[in-house]
VOGU-3710 file (C-alpha; in Angstrom, 3 decimals, decimal comma):
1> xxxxxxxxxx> 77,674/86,047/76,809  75,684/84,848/79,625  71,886/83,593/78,623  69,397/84,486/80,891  67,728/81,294/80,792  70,499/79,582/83,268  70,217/81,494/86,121  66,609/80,122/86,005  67,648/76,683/85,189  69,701/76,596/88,096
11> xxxxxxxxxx> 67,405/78,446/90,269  65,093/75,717/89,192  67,341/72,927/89,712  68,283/74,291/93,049  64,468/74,273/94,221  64,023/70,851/93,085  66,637/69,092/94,674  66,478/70,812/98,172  62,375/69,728/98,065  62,728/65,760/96,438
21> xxxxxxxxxx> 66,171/64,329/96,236  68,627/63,729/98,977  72,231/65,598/99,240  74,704/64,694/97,135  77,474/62,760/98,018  80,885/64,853/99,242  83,371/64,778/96,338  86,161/66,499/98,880  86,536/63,611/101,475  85,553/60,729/102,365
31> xxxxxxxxxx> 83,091/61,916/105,318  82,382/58,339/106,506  86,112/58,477/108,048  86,372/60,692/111,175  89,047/62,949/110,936  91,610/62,007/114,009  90,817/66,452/115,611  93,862/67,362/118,054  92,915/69,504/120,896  94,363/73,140/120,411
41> xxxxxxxxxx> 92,596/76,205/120,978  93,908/80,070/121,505  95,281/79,312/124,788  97,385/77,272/123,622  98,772/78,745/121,154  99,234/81,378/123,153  101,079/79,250/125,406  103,644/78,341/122,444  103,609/81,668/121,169  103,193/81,134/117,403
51> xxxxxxxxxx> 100,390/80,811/115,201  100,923/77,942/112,635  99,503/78,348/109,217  98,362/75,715/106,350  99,035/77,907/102,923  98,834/77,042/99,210  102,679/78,369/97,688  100,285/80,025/94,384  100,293/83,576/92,431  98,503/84,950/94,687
61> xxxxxxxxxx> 97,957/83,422/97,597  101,752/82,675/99,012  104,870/83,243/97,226  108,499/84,631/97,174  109,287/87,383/94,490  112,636/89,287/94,642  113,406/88,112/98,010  110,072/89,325/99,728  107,239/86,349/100,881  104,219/87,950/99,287
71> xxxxxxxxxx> 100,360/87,326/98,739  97,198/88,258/99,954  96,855/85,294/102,860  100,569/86,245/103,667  99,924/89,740/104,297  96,283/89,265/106,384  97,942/86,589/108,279  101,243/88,836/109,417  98,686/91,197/110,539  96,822/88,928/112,138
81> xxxxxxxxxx> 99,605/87,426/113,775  100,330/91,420/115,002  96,920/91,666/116,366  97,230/88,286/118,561  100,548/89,179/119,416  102,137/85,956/118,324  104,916/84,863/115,778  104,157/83,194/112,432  104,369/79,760/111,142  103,972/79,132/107,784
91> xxxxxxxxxx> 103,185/75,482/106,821  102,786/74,679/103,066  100,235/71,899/101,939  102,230/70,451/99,209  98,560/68,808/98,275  95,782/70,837/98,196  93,760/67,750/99,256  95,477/67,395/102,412  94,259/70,976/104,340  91,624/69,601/105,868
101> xxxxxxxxxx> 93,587/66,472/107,064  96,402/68,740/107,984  94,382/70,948/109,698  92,983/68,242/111,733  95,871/66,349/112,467  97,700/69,626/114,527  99,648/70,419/112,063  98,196/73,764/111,648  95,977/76,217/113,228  94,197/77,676/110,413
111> xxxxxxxxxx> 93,956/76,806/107,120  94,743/80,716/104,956  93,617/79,942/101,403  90,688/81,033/99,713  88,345/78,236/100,606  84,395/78,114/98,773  82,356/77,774/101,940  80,399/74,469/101,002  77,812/72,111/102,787  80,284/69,336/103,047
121> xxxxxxxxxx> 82,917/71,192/104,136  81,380/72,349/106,881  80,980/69,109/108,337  85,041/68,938/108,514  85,677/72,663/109,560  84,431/75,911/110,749  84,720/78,839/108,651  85,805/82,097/109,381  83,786/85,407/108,053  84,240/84,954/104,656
131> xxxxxxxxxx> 87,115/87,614/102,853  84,821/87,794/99,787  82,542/86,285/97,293  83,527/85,299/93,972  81,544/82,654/91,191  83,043/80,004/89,242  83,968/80,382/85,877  84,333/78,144/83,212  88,064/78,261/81,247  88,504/77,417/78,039
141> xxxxxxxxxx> 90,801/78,348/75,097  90,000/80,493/71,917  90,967/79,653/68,694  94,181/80,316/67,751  93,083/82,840/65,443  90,685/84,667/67,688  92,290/87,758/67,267  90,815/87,804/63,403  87,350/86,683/64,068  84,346/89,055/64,705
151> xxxxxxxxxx> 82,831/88,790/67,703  79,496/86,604/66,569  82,408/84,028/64,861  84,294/83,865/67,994  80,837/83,473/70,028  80,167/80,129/68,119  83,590/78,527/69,070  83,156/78,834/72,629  80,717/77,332/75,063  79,199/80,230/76,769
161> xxxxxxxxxx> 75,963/78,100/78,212  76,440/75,476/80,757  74,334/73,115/78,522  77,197/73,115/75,960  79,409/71,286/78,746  76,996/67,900/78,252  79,256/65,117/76,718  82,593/67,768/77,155  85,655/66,877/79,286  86,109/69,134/82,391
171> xxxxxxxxxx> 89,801/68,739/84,756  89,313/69,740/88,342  91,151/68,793/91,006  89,031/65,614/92,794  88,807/67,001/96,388  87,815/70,406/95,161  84,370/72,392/94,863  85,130/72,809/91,452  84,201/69,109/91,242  81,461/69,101/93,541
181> xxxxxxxxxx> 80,075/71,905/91,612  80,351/70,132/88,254  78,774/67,175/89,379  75,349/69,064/90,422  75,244/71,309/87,272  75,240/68,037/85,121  72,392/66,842/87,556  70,946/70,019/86,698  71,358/70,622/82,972  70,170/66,990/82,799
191> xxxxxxxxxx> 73,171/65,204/80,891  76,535/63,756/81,234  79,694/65,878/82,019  82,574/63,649/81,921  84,829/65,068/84,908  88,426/64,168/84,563  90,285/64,780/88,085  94,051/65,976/87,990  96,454/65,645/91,132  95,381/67,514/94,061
201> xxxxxxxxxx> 99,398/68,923/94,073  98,743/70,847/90,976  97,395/74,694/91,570  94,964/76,143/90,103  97,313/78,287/88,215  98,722/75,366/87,011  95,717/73,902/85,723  94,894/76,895/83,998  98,531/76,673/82,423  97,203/73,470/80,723
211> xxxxxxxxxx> 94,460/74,771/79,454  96,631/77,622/77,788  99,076/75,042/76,280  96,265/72,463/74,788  97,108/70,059/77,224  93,199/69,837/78,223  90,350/71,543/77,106  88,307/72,957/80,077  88,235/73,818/83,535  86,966/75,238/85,960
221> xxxxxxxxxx> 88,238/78,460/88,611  86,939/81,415/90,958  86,501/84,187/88,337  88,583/86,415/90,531  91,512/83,977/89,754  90,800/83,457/86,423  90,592/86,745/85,124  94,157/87,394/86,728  95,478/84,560/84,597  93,502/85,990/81,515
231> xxxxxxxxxx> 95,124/89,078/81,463  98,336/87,000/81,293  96,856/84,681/78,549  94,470/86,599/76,501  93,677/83,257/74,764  91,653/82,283/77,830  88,170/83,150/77,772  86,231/83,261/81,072  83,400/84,760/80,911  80,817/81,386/81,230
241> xxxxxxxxxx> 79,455/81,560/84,624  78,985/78,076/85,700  77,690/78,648/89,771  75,286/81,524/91,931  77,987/83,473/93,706  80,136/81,934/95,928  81,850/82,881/99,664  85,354/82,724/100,051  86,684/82,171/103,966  89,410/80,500/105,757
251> xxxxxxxxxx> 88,950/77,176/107,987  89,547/76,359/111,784  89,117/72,970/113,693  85,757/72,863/114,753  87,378/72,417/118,460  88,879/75,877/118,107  85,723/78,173/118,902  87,654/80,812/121,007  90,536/80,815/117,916  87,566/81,191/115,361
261> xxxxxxxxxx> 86,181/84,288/117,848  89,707/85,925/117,629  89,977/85,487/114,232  86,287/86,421/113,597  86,833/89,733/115,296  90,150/90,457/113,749  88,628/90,421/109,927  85,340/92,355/111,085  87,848/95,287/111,930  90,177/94,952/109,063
271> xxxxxxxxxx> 87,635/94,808/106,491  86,158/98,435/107,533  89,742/99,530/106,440  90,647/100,874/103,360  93,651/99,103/103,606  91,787/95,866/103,320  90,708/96,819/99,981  93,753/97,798/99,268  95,491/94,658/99,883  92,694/92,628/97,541
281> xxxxxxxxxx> 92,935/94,916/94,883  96,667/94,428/94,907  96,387/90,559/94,304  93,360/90,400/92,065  93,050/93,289/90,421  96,221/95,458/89,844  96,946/93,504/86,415  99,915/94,994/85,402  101,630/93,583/88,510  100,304/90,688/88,115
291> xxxxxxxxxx> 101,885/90,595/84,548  105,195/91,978/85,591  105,405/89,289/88,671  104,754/86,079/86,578  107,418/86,882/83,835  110,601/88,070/86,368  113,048/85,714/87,258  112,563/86,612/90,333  109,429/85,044/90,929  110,240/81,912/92,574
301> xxxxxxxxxx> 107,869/79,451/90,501  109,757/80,677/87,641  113,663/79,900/88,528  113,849/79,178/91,671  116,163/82,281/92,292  115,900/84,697/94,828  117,876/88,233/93,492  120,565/88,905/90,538  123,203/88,567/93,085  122,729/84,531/93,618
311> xxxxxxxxxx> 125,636/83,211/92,742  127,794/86,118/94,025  126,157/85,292/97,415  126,928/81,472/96,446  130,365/82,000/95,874  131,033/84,283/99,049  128,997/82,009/101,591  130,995/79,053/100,800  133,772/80,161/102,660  131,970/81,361/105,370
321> xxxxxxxxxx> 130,068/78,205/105,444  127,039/79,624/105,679  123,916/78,550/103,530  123,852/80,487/100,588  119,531/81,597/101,502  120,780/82,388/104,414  123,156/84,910/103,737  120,580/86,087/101,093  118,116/86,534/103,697  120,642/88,931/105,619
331> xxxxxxxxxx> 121,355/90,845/102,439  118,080/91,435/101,751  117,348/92,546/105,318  120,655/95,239/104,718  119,474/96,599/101,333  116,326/94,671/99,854  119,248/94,089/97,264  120,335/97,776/96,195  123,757/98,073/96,041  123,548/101,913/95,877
341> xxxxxxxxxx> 121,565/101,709/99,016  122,766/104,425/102,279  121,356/104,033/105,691  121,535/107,701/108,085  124,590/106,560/109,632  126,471/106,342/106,382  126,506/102,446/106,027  126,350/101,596/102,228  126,152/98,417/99,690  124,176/95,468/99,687
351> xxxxxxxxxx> 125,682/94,376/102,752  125,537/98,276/104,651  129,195/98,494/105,336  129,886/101,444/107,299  132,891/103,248/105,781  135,382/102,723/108,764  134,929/98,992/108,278  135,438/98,796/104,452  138,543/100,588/105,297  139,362/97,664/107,406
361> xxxxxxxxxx> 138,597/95,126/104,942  140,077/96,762/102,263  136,985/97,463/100,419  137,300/99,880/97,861  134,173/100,454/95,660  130,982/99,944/98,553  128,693/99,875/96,403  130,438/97,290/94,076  127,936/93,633/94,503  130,701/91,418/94,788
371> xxxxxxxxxx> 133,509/93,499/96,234  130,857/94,089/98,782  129,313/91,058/99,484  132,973/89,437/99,622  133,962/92,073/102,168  130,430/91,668/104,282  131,095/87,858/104,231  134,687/88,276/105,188  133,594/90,784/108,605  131,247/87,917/109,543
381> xxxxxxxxxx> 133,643/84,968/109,411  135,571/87,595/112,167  132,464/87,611/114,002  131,766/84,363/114,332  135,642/83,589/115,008  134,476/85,600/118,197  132,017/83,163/119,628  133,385/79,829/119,420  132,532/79,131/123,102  128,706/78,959/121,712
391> xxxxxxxxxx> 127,752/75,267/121,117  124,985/75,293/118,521  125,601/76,177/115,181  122,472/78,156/114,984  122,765/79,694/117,900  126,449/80,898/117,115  124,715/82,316/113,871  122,005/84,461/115,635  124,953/85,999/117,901  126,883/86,999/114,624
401> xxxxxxxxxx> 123,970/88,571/113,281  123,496/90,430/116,313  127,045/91,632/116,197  126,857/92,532/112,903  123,754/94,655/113,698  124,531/96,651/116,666  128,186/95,490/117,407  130,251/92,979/119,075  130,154/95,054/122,327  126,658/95,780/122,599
411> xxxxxxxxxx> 126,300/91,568/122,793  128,638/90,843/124,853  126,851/93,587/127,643  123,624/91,181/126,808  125,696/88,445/127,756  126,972/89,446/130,938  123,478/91,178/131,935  122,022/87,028/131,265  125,189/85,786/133,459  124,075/87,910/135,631
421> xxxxxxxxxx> 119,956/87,585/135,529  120,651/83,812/136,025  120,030/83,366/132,267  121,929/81,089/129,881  124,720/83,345/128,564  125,425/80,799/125,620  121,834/81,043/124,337  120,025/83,434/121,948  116,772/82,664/122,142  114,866/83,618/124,992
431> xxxxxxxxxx> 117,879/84,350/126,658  120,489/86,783/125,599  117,910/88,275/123,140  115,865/89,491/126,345  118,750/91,149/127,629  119,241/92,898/124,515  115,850/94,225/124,056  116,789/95,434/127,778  119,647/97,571/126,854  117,163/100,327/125,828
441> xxxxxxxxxx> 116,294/100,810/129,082  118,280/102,949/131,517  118,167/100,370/134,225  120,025/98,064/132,192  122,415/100,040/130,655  123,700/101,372/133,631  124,026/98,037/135,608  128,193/97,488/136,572  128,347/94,893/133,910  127,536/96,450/130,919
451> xxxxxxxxxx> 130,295/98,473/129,725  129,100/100,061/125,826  125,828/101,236/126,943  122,688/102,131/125,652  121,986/100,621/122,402  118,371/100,622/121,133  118,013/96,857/121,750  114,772/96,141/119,551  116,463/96,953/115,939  118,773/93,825/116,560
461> xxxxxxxxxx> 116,001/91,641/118,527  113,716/91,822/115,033  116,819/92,014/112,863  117,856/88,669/114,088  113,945/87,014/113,901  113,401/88,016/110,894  116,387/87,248/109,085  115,647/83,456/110,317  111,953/83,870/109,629  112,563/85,243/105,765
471> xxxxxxxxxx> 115,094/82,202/105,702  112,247/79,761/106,257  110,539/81,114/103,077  113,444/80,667/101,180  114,274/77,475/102,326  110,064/76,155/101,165  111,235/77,729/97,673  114,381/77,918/96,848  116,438/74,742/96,550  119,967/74,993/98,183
481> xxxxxxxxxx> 121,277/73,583/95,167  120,316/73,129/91,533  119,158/69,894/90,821  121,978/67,927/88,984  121,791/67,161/85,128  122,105/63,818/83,676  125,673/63,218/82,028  125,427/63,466/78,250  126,928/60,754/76,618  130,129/60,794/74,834
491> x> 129,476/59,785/70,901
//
């Protein structure tokens, strides 16, 4: 579809205006207003021990689907968070315009979304190596009979020049390249293109989405994303290249050089690794997951559910007084949600009830959802009845899922080994947890205090983390309760 005659145009265009005319204004922010920069580097983060990240919750970039946080920032930054040996934050920019001001402001460290490495950008950020290099594409809708038209037909309903777009209505998001980008092409083509900006909370997806549904008429993505959403919609067409090709990085504060040089050498080493392709081609080009991910239930933007087993787990962690997520989180940690699920030692169910405890309880049919959940919930309500000399709720929680893990006995020898250390024995964090990592060791385990043993102390150390660390995801996605409907009026 592409003429040849553009790429000249705006090789043209692009020698004119860096020999006469001056830079063009920044559409993203307002760079006249300097951006309050707090002072955090990689020592202090290492200090706190967590790397905080400023995501976009999109199809491909950060979501939840069947109970598992997903996408192709999420996965490079858990690695990355592996390679600098720290834990990860996960901070969602509920407005795309804010990452920059977010960024700036401390509350993140990095900015992990696919950022178009721009002029004016880089006067608010650095850059990281870029992941990859895409182009914008034009989007637009086909006719609804497209289907029935020969190809030359279908050719004359769509634009597939950028000259076509003078006098057409284009929605981008304001703070955006998109829009930057738009605004030099109708410098170049020579003509008006009458850019209509939509909130900056709305994803691209989303925009797309309107496009599909008539709601607008054009607009503008990376191709990379917008051939993902074509194979979904086939009535998209987005084949109109609208920019030269285009780098796509991540963004640190520009006072974070030694953070940028950890993060630099991090993605030269990962991208020699087959895995790295791997992981792209998962995101933006394995279609047919793409496909099966948008329509499930199970895909948070759709329903807001997490697994078929929601309001089971509802109904069980009501009594236990638990949030609902919460126990979800556990459950998923147990089985991934597969009731016919066995672990080597014979434990079974969504909830991996070892046979001599569903005895106990009275549970008949493990691998039964509810009969198993109920029975699950029921052991730990008798778990937590065991540590009501621990103040904090949450704290009282992480103990219970301990116990649950590797047994009561097990905790209570990390307990007494804290007592003993000096450390606060009513504490999880950074207290009884060490002591429990400890218990692996033979030094430990045979100290006069600790009565059960050896128990390989780093199963319930991560169980515990990230049971509470999934449980932040679902907490950003999944509302604890549906939203109430109006009352319908008696007639």
């Amino acid at each position: 579809m592409q003429k040849p005659y553009f790429l000249l145009l705006l090789a043209f265009a692009t020698l004119l205006s860096s020999c006469g005319s001056s830079e063009p204004e920044s559409s993203e922010i307002a760079l006249n207003d300097e951006p309050s920069i707090v002072m955090r580097d990689i020592n202090e983060i290492r200090e706190d021990g967590y790397l905080t990240a400023i995501a976009i919750y999109n199809s491909t970039s950060y979501f939840l689907y069947k109970g598992e946080p997903l996408g192709f920032e999420y996965e490079l930054l858990s690695e990355l968070a592996k390679e600098l040996k720290l834990e990860l934050r996960i901070r969602v920019a509920e407005d795309i315009d804010d990452l920059f001001t977010m960024l700036n402001n401390g509350e993140g460290d990095i900015i992990a979304y696919g950022l178009s490495i721009t002029e004016s950008r880089k006067k608010l950020i650095n850059f990281t190596e870029p992941h990859y290099v895409t182009h914008q594409a034009l989007v637009q809708r086909k006719p609804d009979n497209w289907r029935s038209l020969p190809g030359y037909k279908l050719d004359d309903k769509l634009i597939d020049d950028p000259l076509e777009l003078i006098d057409k209505t284009v929605h981008v998001r304001r703070n955006s390249s998109y829009y930057e980008r738009l605004q030099n092409l109708a410098k170049e083509v020579g003509g008006n293109i009458d850019i209509q900006t939509v909130s900056g909370d709305k994803t691209t997806d989303e925009i797309i989405k309107m496009v599909v549904d008539g709601e607008i008429d054009y607009t503008v993505s990376d191709y990379n994303i917008a051939a993902l959403n074509q194979t979904y919609y086939p009535i998209l067409d987005v084949e109109t290249q609208i920019s030269f090709s285009q780098q796509i990085a991540w963004g640190v504060r520009k006072n974070s050089p030694l953070l940028l040089q950890a993060v630099n050498m991090w993605l030269k080493k990962i991208k020699q690794k087959s895995s790295y392709r791997v992981l792209y081609n998962k995101y933006f080009k394995n279609r047919k997951s793409y496909q099966r991910r948008i329509k499930s239930d199970f895909y948070s933007k759709n329903s807001g559910k997490i697994s078929q087993y929601d309001e089971i787990i509802k109904k069980h962690a009501a009594p236990l007084g638990w949030d609902w997520r919460l126990l979800s989180s556990l459950i998923y940690q147990e089985s991934r949600f597969e009731p016919q699920a066995t672990s080597w030692a014979g434990a079974g169910g969504l909830m991996q009830i070892m046979p001599s405890t569903a005895q106990d309880l009275g549970l008949k049919d493990i691998s039964h959802p509810d009969q198993n959940i109920q029975a699950g919930s029921i052991y730990l309500k008798k778990l937590w009845n065991n540590w009501k000399k621990i103040p904090d709720s949450v704290q009282r929680t992480k103990f219970v899922m301990a116990s649950y893990n590797c047994g009561l006995g097990h905790v209570r020898d990390a307990q007494r080994l804290a007592t003993a250390f000096g450390e606060n024995p009513l504490l999880w964090d950074d207290n009884v947890e060490d002591y429990v990592l400890k218990l692996s060791s033979r030094e430990y385990y045979t100290n006069p205090v600790v009565r059960y043993g050896f128990v390989r102390g780093l199963e319930p150390y991560l169980y515990v983390k990230e049971i509470f660390l999934r449980y932040d995801h679902y907490k950003k996605f999944i509302p604890l309760a549906e939203p109430k409907k109006p009352a319908v009026a008696s007639q």
